[in-house]
N, C-alpha and C positions, 0 to 999 in steps of 0.2 A: 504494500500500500504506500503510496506516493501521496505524503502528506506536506505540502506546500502553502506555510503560511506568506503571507500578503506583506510588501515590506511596510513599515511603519508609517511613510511618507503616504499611502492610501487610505491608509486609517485616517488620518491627522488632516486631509484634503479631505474628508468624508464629515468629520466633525464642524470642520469650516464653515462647506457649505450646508452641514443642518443648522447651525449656529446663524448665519446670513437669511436664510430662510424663515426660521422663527422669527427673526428681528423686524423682517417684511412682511410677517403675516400679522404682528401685535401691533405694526404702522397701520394696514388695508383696514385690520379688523375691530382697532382699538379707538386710537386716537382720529385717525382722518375723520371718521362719520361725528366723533367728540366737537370739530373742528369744523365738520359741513352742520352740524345740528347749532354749534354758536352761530355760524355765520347768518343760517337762516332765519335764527330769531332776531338776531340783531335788523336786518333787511325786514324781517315782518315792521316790528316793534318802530323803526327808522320812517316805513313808508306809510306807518298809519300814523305818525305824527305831523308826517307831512300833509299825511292828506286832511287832517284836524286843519291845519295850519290854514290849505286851502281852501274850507269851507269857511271858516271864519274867514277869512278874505274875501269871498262870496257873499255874505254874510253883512258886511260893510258896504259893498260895494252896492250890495240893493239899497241897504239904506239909505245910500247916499244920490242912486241914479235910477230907485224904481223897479228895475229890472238885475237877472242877473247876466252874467259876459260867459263866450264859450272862449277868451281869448287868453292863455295864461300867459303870455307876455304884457297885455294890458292891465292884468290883475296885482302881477309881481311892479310895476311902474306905478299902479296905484297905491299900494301897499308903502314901496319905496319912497314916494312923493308927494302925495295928498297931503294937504294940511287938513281937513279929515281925519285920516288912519292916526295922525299923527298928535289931533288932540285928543281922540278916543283912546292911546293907548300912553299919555305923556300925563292924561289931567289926576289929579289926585280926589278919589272917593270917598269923604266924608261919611259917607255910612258903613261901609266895609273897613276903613280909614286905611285903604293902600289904592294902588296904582290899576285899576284893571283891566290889567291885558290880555286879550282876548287870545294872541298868543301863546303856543308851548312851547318852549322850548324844546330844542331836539336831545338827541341822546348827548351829543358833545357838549351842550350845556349850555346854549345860549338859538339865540331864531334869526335865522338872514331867510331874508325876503330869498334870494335867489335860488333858495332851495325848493322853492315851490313847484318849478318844470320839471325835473327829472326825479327818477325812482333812484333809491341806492342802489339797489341790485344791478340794473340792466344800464342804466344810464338813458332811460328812453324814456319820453313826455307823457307825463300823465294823462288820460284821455277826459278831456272836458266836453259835456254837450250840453246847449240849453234847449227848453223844446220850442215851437213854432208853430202857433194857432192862426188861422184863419175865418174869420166871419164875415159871413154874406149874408146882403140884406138887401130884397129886389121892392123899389119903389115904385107901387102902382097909383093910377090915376082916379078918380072915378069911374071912369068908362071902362077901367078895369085894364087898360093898356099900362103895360111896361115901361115909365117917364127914365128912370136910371137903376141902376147896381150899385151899391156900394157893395164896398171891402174890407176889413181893417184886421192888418194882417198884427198881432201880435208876439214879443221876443221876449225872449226869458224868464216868465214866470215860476217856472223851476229847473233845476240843473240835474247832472248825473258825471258824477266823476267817478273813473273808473284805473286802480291800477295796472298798469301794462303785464307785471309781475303775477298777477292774481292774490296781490295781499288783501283786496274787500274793494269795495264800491260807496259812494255813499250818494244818496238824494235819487230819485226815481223821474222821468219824463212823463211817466202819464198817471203816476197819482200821488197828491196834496200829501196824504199822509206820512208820506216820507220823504218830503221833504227835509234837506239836512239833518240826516239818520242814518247811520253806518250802518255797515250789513256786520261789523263785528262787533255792535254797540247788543 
């Protein structure tokens, strides 16, 4: 019988690579999903503060024009620039007796206006729409002839913004009652 042990350099190359192997499988198995499960709360938690941010900015923005905008570069300029936005969130409340800003601040710990367009995750524009009614109203005569038409086409009485990311939605196009109402509220 021809008994032929293995030199020791195969052993010790054998140990190596189980030793490399477990180390990449406690990476795959442990820590990365540790690492993808922070990141996606933080990116939840991140883009629903944003999207707070941009309803109260909608929010203002009717009060102050009626209507609300589907346009979030005119929302983030208004935000930035009104003297508006600007006494609403500067003046000082006697009855609560601090400052009320309507404003969250983000997770970093403070709120810039320019955070309002894009998601954290994707880097891609939030999705804004307002809705768009129409009313017709045909004027007739006595003799019962058709004298005009009127029209009167109305904008933004409510909105719907929508994460690109699929973190929630808030405010609905065709019913009142959810108006500025998260879907995670």
């Amino acid at each position: 019988m021809d008994t032929k042990s293995d030199p020791w350099y195969v052993h010790a190359a054998l140990y190596v690579v189980i030793a490399i192997l477990t180390i990449i499988l406690i990476k795959v198995a442990i820590i990365d999903p540790r690492e993808y499960v922070a990141a996606e709360k933080y990116y939840k938690s991140e883009s629903r503060l944003r999207m707070d941010n941009i309803k109260e900015a909608e929010i203002l923005w009717e009060r102050k024009n009626k209507s609300f905008t589907d346009n979030l570069d005119s929302l983030i300029f208004f935000v930035k620039n009104d003297p508006f936005v600007d006494s609403v969130t500067t003046t000082f409340d006697s009855l609560i007796m601090k400052i009320p800003n309507p404003f969250t601040p983000l997770n970093h710990g403070e709120f810039t206006a320019d955070s309002l367009k894009l998601s954290p995750k994707t880097f891609s524009m939030y999705i804004l729409q307002i809705d768009t009614s129409m009313i017709i109203d045909t004027v007739v005569n006595r003799r019962g002839k058709i004298t005009r038409v009127d029209s009167t086409i109305t904008l933004g009485t409510r909105y719907y913004l929508e994460d690109p990311d699929g973190y929630g939605t808030i405010g609905s196009l065709d019913n009142d009652a959810l108006k500025n109402t998260a879907s995670w509220e």
